[in-house]
PQR file with spaces between the fields and no chain letter, atoms N, CA, C, O and H, PARSE charges and radii, in Angstrom:
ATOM       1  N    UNK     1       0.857   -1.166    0.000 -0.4000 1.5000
ATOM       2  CA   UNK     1       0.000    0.000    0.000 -0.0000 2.0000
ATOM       3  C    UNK     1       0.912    1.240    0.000  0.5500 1.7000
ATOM       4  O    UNK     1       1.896    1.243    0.740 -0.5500 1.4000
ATOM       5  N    UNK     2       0.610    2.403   -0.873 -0.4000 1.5000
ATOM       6  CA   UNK     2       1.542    3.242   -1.474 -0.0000 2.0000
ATOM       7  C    UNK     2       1.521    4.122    0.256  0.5500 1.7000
ATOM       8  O    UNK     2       0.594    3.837    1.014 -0.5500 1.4000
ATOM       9  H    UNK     2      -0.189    2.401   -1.474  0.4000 1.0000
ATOM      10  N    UNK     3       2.518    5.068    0.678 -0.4000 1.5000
ATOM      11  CA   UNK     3       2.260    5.807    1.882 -0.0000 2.0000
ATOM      12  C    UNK     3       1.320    6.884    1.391  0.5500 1.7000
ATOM      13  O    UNK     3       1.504    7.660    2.328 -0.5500 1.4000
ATOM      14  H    UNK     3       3.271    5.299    0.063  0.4000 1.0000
ATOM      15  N    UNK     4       0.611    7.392    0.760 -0.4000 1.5000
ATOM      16  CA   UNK     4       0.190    8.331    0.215 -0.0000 2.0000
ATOM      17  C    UNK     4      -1.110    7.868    0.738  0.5500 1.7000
ATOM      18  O    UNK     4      -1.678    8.559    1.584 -0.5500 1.4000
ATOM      19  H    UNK     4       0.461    6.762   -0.001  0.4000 1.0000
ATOM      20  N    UNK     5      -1.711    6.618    0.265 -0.4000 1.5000
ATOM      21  CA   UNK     5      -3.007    5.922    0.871 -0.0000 2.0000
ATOM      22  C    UNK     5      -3.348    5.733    2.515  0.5500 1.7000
ATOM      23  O    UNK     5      -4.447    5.799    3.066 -0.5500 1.4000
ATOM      24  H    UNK     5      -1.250    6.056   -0.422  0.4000 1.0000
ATOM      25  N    UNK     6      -1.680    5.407    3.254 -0.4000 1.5000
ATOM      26  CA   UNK     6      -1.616    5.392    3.918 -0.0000 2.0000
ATOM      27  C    UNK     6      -2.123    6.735    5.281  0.5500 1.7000
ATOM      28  O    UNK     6      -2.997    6.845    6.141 -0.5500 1.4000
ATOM      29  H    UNK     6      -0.787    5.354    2.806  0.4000 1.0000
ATOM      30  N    UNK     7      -1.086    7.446    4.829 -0.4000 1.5000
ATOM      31  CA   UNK     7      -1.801    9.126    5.220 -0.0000 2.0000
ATOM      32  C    UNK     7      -3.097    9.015    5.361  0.5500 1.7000
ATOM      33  O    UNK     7      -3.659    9.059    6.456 -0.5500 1.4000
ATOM      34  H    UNK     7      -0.377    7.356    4.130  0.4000 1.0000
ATOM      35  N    UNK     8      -3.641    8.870    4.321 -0.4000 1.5000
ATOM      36  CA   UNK     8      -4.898    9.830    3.736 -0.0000 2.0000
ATOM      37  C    UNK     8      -6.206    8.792    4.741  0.5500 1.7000
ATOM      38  O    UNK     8      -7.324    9.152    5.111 -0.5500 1.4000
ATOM      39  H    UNK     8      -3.184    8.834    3.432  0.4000 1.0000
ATOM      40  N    UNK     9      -5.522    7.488    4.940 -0.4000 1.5000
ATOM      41  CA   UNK     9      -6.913    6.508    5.816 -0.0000 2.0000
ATOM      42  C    UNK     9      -6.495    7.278    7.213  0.5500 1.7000
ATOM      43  O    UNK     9      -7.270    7.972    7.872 -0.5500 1.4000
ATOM      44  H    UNK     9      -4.614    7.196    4.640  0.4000 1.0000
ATOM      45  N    UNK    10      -5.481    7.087    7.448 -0.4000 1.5000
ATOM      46  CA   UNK    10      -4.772    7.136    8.882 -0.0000 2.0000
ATOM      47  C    UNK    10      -5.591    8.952    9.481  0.5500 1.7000
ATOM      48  O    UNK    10      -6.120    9.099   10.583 -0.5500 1.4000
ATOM      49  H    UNK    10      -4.852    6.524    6.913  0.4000 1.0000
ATOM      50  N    UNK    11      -5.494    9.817    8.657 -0.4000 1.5000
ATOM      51  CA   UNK    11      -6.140   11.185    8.787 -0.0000 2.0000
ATOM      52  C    UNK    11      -7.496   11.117    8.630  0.5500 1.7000
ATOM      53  O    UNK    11      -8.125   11.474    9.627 -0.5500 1.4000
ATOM      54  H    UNK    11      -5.064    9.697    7.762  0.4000 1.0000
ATOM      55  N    UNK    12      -8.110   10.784    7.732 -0.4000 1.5000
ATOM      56  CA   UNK    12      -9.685   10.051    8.069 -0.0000 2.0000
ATOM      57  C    UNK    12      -9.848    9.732    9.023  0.5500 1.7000
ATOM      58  O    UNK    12     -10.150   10.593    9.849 -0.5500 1.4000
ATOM      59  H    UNK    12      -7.599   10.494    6.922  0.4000 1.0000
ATOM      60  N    UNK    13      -9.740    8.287    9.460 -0.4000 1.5000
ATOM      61  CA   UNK    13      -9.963    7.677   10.723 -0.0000 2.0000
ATOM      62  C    UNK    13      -9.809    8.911   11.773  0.5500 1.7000
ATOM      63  O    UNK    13     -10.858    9.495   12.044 -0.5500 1.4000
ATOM      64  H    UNK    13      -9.495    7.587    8.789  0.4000 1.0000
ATOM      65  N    UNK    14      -8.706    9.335   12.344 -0.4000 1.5000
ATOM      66  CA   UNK    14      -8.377   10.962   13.026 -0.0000 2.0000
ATOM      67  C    UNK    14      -9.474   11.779   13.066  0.5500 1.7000
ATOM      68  O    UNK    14      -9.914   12.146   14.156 -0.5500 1.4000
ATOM      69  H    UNK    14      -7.854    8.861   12.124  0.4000 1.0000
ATOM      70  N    UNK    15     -10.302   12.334   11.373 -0.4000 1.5000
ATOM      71  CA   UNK    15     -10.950   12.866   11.517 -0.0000 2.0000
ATOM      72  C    UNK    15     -12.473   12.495   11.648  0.5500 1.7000
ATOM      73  O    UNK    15     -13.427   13.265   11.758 -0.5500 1.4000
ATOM      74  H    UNK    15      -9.945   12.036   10.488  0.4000 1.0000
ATOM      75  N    UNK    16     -12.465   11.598   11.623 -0.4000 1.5000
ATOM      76  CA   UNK    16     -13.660   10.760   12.245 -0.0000 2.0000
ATOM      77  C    UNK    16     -13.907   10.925   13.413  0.5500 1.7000
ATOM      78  O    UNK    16     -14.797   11.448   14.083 -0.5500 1.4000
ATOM      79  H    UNK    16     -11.690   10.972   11.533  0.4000 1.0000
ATOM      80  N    UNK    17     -12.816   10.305   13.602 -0.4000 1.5000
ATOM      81  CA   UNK    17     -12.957   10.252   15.635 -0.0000 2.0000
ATOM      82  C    UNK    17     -13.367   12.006   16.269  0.5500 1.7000
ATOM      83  O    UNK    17     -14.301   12.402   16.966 -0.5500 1.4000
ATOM      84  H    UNK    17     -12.093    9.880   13.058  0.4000 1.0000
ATOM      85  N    UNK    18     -12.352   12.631   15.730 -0.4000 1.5000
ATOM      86  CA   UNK    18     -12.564   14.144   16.363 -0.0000 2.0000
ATOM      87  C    UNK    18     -13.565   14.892   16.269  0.5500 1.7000
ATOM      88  O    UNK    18     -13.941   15.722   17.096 -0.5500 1.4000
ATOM      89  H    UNK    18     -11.593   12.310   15.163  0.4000 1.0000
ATOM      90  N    UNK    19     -14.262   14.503   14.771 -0.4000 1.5000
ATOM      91  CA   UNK    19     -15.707   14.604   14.669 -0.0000 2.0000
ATOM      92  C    UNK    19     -17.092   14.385   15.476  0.5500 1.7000
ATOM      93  O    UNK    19     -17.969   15.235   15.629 -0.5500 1.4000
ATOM      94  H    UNK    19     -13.957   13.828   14.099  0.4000 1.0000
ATOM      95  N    UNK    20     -17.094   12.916   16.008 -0.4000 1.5000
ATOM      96  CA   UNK    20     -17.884   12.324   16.761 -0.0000 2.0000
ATOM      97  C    UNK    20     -17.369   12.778   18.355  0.5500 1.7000
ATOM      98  O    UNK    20     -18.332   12.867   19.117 -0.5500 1.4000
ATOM      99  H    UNK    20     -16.382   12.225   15.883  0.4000 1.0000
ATOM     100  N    UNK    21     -16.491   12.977   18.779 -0.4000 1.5000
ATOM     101  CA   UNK    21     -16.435   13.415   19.797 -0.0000 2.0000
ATOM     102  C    UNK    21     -16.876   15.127   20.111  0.5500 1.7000
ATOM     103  O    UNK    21     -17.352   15.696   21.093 -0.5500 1.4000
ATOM     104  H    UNK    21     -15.709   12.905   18.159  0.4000 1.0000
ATOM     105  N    UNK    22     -16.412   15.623   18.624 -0.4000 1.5000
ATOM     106  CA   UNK    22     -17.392   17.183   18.920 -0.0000 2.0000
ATOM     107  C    UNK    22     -18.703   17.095   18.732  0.5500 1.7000
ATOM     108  O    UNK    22     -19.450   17.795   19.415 -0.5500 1.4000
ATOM     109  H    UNK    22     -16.026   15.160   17.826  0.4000 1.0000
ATOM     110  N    UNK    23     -19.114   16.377   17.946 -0.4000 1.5000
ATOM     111  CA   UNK    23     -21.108   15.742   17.686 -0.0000 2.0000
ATOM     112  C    UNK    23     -21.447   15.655   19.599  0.5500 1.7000
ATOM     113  O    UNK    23     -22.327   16.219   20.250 -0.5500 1.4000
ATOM     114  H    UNK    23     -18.506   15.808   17.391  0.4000 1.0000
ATOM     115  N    UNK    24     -20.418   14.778   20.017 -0.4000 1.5000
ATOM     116  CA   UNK    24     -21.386   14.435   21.329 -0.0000 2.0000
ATOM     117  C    UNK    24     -20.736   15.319   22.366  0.5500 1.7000
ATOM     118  O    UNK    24     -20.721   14.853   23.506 -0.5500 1.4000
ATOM     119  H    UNK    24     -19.703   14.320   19.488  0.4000 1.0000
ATOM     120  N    UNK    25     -20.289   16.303   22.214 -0.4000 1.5000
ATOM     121  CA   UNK    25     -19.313   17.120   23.537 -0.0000 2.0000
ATOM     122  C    UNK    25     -20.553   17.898   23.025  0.5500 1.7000
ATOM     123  O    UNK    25     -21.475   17.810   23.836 -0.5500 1.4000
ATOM     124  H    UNK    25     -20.301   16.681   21.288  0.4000 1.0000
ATOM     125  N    UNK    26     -20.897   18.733   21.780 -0.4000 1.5000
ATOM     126  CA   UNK    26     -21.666   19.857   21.512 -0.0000 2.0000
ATOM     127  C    UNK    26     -23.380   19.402   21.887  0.5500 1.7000
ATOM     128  O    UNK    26     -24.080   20.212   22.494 -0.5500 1.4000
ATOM     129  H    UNK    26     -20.148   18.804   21.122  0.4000 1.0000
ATOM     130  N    UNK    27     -23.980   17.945   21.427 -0.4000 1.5000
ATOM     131  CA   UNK    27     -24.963   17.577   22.295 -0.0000 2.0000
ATOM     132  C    UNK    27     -24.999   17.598   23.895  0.5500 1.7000
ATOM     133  O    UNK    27     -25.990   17.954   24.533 -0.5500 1.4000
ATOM     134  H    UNK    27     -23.411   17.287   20.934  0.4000 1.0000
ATOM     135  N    UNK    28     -23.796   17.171   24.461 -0.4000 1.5000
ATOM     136  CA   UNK    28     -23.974   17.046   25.981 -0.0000 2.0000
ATOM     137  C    UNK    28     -24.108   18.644   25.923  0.5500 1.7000
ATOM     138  O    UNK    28     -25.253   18.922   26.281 -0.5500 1.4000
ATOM     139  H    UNK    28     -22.991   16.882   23.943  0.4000 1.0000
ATOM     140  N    UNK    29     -23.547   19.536   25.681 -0.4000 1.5000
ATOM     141  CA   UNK    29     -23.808   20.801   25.862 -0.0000 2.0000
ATOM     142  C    UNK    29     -25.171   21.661   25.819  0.5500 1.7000
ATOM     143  O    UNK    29     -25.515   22.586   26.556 -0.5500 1.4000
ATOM     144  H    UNK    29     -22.617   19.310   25.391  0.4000 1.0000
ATOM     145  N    UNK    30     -25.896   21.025   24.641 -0.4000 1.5000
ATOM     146  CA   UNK    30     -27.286   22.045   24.326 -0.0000 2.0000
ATOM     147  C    UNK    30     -27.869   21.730   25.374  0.5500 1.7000
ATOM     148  O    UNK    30     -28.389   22.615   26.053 -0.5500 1.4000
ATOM     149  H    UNK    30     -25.617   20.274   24.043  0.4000 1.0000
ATOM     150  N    UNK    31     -27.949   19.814   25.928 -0.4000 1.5000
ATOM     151  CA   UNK    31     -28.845   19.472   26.607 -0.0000 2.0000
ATOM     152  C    UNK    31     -29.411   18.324   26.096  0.5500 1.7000
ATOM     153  O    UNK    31     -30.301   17.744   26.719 -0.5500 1.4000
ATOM     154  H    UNK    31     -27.527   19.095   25.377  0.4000 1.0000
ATOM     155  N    UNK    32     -28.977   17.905   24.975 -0.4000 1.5000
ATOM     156  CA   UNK    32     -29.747   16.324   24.693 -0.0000 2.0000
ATOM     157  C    UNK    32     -28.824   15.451   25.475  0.5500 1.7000
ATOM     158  O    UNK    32     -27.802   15.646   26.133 -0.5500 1.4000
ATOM     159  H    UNK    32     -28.255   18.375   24.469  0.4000 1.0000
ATOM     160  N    UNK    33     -29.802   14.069   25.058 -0.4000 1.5000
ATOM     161  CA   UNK    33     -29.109   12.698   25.157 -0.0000 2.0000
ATOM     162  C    UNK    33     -27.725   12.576   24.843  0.5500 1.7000
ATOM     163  O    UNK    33     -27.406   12.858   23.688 -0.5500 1.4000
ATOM     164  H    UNK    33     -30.632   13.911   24.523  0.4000 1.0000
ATOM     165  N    UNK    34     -26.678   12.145   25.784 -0.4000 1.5000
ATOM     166  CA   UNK    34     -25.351   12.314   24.675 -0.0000 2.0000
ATOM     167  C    UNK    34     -24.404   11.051   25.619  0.5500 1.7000
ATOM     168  O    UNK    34     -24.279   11.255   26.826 -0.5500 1.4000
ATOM     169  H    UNK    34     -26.937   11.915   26.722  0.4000 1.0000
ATOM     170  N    UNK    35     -23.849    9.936   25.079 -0.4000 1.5000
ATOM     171  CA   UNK    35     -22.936    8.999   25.585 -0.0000 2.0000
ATOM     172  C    UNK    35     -21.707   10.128   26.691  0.5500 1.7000
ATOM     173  O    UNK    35     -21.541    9.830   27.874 -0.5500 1.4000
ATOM     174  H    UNK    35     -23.950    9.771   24.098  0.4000 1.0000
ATOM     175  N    UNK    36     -21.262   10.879   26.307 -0.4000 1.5000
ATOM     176  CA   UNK    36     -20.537   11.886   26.848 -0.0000 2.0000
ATOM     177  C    UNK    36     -21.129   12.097   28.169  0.5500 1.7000
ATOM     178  O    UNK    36     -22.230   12.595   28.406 -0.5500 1.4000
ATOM     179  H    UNK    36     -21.396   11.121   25.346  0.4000 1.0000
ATOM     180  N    UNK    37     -19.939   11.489   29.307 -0.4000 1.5000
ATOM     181  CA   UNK    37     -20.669   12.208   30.744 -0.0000 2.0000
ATOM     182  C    UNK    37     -21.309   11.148   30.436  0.5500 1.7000
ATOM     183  O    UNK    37     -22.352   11.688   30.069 -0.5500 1.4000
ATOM     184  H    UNK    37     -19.045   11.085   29.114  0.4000 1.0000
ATOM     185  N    UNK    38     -21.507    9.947   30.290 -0.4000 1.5000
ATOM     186  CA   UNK    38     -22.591    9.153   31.038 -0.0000 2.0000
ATOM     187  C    UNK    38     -22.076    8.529   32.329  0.5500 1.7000
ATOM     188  O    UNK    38     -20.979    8.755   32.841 -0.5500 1.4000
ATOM     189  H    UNK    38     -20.659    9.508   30.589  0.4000 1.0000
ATOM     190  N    UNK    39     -23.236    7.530   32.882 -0.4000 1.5000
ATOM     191  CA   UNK    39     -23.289    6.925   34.005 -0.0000 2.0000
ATOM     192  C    UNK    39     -21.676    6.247   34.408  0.5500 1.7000
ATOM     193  O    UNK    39     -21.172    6.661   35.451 -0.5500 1.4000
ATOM     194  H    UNK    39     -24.127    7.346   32.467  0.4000 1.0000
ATOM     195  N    UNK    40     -21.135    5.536   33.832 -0.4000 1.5000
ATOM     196  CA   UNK    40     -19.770    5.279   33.934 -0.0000 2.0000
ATOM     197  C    UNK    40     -18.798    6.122   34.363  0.5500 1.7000
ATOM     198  O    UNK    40     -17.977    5.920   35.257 -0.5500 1.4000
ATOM     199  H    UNK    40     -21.544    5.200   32.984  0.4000 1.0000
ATOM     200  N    UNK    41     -18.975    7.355   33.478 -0.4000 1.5000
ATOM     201  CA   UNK    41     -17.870    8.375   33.504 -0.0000 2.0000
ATOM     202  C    UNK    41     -18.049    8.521   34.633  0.5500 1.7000
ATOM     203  O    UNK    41     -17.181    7.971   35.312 -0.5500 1.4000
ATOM     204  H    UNK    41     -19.642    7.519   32.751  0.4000 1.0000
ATOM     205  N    UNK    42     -19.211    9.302   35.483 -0.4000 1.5000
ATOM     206  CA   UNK    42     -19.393    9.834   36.703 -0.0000 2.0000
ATOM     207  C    UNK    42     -19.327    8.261   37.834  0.5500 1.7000
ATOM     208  O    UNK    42     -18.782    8.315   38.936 -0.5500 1.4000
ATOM     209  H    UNK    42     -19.916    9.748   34.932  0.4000 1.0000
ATOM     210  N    UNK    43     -19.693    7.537   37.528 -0.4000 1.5000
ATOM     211  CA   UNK    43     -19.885    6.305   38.818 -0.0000 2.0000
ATOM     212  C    UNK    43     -21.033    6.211   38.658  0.5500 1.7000
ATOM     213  O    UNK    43     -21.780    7.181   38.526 -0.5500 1.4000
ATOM     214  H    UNK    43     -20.135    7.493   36.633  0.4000 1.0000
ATOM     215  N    UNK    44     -21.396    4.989   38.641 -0.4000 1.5000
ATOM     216  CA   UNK    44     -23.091    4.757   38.454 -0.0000 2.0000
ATOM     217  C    UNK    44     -23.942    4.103   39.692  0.5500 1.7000
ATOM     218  O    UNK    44     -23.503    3.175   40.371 -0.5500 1.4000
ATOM     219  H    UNK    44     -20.789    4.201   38.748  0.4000 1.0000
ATOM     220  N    UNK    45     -25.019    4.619   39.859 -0.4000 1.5000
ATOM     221  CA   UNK    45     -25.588    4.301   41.559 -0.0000 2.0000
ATOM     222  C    UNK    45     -25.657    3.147   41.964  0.5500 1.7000
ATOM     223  O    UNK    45     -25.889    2.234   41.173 -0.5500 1.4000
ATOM     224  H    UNK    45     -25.376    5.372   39.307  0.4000 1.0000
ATOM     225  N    UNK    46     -25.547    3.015   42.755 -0.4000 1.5000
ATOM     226  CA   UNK    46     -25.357    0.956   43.610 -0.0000 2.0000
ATOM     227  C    UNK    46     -26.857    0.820   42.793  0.5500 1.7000
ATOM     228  O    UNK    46     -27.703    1.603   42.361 -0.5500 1.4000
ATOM     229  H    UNK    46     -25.359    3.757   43.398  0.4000 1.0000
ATOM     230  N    UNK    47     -26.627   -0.908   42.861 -0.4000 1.5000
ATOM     231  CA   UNK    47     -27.799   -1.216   42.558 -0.0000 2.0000
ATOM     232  C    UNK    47     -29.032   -1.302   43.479  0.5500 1.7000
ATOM     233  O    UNK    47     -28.663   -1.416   44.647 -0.5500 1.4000
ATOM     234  H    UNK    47     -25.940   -1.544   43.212  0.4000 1.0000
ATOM     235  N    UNK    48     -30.296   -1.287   43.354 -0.4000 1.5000
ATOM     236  CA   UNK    48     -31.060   -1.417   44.748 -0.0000 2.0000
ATOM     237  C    UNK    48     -31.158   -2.776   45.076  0.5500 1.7000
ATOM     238  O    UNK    48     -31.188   -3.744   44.316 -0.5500 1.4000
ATOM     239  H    UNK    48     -30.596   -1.194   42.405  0.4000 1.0000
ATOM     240  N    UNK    49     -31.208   -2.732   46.377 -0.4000 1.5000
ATOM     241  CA   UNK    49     -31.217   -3.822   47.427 -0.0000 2.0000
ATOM     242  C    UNK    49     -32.545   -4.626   47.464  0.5500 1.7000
ATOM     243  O    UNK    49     -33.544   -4.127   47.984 -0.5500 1.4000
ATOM     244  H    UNK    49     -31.184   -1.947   46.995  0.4000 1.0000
ATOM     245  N    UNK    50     -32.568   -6.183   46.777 -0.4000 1.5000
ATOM     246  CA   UNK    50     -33.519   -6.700   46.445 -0.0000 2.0000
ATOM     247  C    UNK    50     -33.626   -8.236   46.822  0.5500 1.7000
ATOM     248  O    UNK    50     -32.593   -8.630   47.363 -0.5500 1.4000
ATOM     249  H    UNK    50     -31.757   -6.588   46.355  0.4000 1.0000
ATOM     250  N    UNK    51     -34.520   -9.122   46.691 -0.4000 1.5000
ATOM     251  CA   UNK    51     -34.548  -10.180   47.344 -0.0000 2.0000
ATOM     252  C    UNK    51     -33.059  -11.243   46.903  0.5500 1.7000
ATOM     253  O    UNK    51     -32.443  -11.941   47.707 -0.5500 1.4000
ATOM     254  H    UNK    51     -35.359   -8.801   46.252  0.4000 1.0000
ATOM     255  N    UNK    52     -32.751  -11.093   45.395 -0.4000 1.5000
ATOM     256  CA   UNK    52     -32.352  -11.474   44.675 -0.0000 2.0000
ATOM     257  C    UNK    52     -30.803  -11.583   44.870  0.5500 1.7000
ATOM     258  O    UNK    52     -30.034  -12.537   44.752 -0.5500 1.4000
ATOM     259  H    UNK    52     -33.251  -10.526   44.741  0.4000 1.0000
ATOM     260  N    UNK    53     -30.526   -9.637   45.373 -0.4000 1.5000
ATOM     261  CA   UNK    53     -29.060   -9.862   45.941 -0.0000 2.0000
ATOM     262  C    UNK    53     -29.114   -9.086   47.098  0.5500 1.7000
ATOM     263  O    UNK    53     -29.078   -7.880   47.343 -0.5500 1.4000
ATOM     264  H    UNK    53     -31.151   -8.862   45.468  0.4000 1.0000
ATOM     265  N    UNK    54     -29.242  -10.447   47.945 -0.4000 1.5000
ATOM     266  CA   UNK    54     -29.445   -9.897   49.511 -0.0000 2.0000
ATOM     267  C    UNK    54     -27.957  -10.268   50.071  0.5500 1.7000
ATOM     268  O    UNK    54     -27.326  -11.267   49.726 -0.5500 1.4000
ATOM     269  H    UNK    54     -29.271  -11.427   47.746  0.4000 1.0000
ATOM     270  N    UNK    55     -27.485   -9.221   51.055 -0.4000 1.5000
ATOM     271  CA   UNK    55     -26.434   -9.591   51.656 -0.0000 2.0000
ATOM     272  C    UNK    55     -26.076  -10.765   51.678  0.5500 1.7000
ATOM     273  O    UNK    55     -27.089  -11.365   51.318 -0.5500 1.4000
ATOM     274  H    UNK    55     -27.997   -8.409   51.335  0.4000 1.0000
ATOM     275  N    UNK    56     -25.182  -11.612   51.892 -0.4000 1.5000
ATOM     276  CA   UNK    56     -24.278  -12.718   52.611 -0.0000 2.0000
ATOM     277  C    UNK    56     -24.114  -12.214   54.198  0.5500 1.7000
ATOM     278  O    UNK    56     -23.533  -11.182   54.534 -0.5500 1.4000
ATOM     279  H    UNK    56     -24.359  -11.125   52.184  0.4000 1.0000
ATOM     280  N    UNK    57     -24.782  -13.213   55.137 -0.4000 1.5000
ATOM     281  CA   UNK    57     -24.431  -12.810   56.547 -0.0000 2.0000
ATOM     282  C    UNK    57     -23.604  -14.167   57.079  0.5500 1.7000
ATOM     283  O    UNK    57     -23.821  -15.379   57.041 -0.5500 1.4000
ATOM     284  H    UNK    57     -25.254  -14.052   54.863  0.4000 1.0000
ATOM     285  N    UNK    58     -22.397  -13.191   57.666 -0.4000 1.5000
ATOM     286  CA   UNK    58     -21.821  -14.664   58.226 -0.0000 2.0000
ATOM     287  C    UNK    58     -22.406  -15.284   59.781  0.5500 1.7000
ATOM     288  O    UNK    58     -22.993  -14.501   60.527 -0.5500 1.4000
ATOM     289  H    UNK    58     -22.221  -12.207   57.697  0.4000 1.0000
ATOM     290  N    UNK    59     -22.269  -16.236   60.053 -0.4000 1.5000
ATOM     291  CA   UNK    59     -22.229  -17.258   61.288 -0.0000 2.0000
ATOM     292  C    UNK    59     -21.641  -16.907   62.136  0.5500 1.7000
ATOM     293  O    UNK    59     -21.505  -15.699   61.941 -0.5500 1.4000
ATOM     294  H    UNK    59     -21.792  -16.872   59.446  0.4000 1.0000
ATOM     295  N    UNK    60     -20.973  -17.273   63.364 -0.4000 1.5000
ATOM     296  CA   UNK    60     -19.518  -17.542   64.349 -0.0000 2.0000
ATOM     297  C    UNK    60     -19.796  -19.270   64.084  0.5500 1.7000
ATOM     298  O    UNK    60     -20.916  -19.737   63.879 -0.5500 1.4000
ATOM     299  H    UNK    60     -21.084  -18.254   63.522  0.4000 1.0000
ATOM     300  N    UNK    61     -19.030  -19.758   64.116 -0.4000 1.5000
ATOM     301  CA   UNK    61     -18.693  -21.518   64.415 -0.0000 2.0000
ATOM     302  C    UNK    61     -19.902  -21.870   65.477  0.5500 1.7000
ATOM     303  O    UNK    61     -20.749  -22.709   65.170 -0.5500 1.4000
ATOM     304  H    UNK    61     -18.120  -19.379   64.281  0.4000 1.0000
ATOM     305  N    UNK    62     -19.937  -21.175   66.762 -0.4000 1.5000
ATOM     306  CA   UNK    62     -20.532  -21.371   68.089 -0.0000 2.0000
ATOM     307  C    UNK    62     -21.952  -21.469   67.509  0.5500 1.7000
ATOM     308  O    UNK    62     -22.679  -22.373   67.921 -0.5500 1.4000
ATOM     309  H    UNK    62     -19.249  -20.494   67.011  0.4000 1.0000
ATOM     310  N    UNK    63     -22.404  -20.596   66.573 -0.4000 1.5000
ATOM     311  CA   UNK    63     -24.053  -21.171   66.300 -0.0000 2.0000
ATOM     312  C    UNK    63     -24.348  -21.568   65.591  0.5500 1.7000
ATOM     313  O    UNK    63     -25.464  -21.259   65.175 -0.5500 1.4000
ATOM     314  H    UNK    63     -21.814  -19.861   66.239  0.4000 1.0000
ATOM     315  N    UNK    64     -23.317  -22.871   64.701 -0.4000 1.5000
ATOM     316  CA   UNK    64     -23.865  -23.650   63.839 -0.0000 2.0000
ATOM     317  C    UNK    64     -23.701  -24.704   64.494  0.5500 1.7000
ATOM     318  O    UNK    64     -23.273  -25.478   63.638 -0.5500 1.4000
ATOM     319  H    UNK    64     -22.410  -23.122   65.039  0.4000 1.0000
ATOM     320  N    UNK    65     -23.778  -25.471   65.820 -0.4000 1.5000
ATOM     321  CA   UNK    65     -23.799  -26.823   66.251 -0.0000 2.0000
ATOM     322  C    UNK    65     -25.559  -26.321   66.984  0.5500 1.7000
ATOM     323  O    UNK    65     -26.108  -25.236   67.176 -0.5500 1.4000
ATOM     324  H    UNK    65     -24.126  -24.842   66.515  0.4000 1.0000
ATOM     325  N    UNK    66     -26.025  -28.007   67.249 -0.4000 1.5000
ATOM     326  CA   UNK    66     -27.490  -27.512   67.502 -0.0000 2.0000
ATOM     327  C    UNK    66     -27.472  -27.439   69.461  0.5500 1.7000
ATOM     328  O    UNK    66     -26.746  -28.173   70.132 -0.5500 1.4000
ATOM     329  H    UNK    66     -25.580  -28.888   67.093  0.4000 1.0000
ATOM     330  N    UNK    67     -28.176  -26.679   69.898 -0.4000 1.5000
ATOM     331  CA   UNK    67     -28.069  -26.665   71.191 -0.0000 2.0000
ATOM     332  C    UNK    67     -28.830  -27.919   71.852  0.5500 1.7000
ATOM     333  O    UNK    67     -29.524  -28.605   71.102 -0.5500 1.4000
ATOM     334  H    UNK    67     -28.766  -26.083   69.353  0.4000 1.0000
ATOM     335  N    UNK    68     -28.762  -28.174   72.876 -0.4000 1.5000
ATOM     336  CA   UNK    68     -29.215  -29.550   74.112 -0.0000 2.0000
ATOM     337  C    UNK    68     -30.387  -28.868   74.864  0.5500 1.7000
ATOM     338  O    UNK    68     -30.298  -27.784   75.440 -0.5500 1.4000
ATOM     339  H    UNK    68     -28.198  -27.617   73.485  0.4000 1.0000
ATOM     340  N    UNK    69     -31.366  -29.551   74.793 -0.4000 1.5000
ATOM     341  CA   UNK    69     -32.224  -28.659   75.442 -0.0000 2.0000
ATOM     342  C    UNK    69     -32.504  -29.370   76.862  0.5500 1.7000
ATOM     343  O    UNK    69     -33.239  -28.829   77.689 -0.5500 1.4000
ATOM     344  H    UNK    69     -31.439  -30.432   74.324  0.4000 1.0000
């Protein structure tokens, strides 16, 4: 592949990218929907606490044998 082709994808691709990142920097800005600043970037909220994933509670040794009544 001649370097000439080379350039010319390699600066595309470049200007692709720099493109789509001003598309969604200038959306997060007006106020729309925008991947930019999403939930990730900032930390995203615990999940809520549900039957499904309920704590793990541990034991002591002492109250897993059965007592003598």
């Amino acid at each position: 592949m001649p370097l000439l082709v080379q350039n010319i994808l390699v600066l595309s691709l470049v200007a692709v990218c720099v493109g789509l990142v001003i598309w969604q920097a200038s959306r997060s800005l007006v106020g729309k929907r925008s991947k930019l600043g999403s939930c990730c970037a900032k930390g995203c909220e615990p999940p809520k606490p549900d039957e499904k994933n309920a704590k793990v509670q541990f034991m002591p040794v002492e109250m897993l044998t059965l007592k003598k009544r």
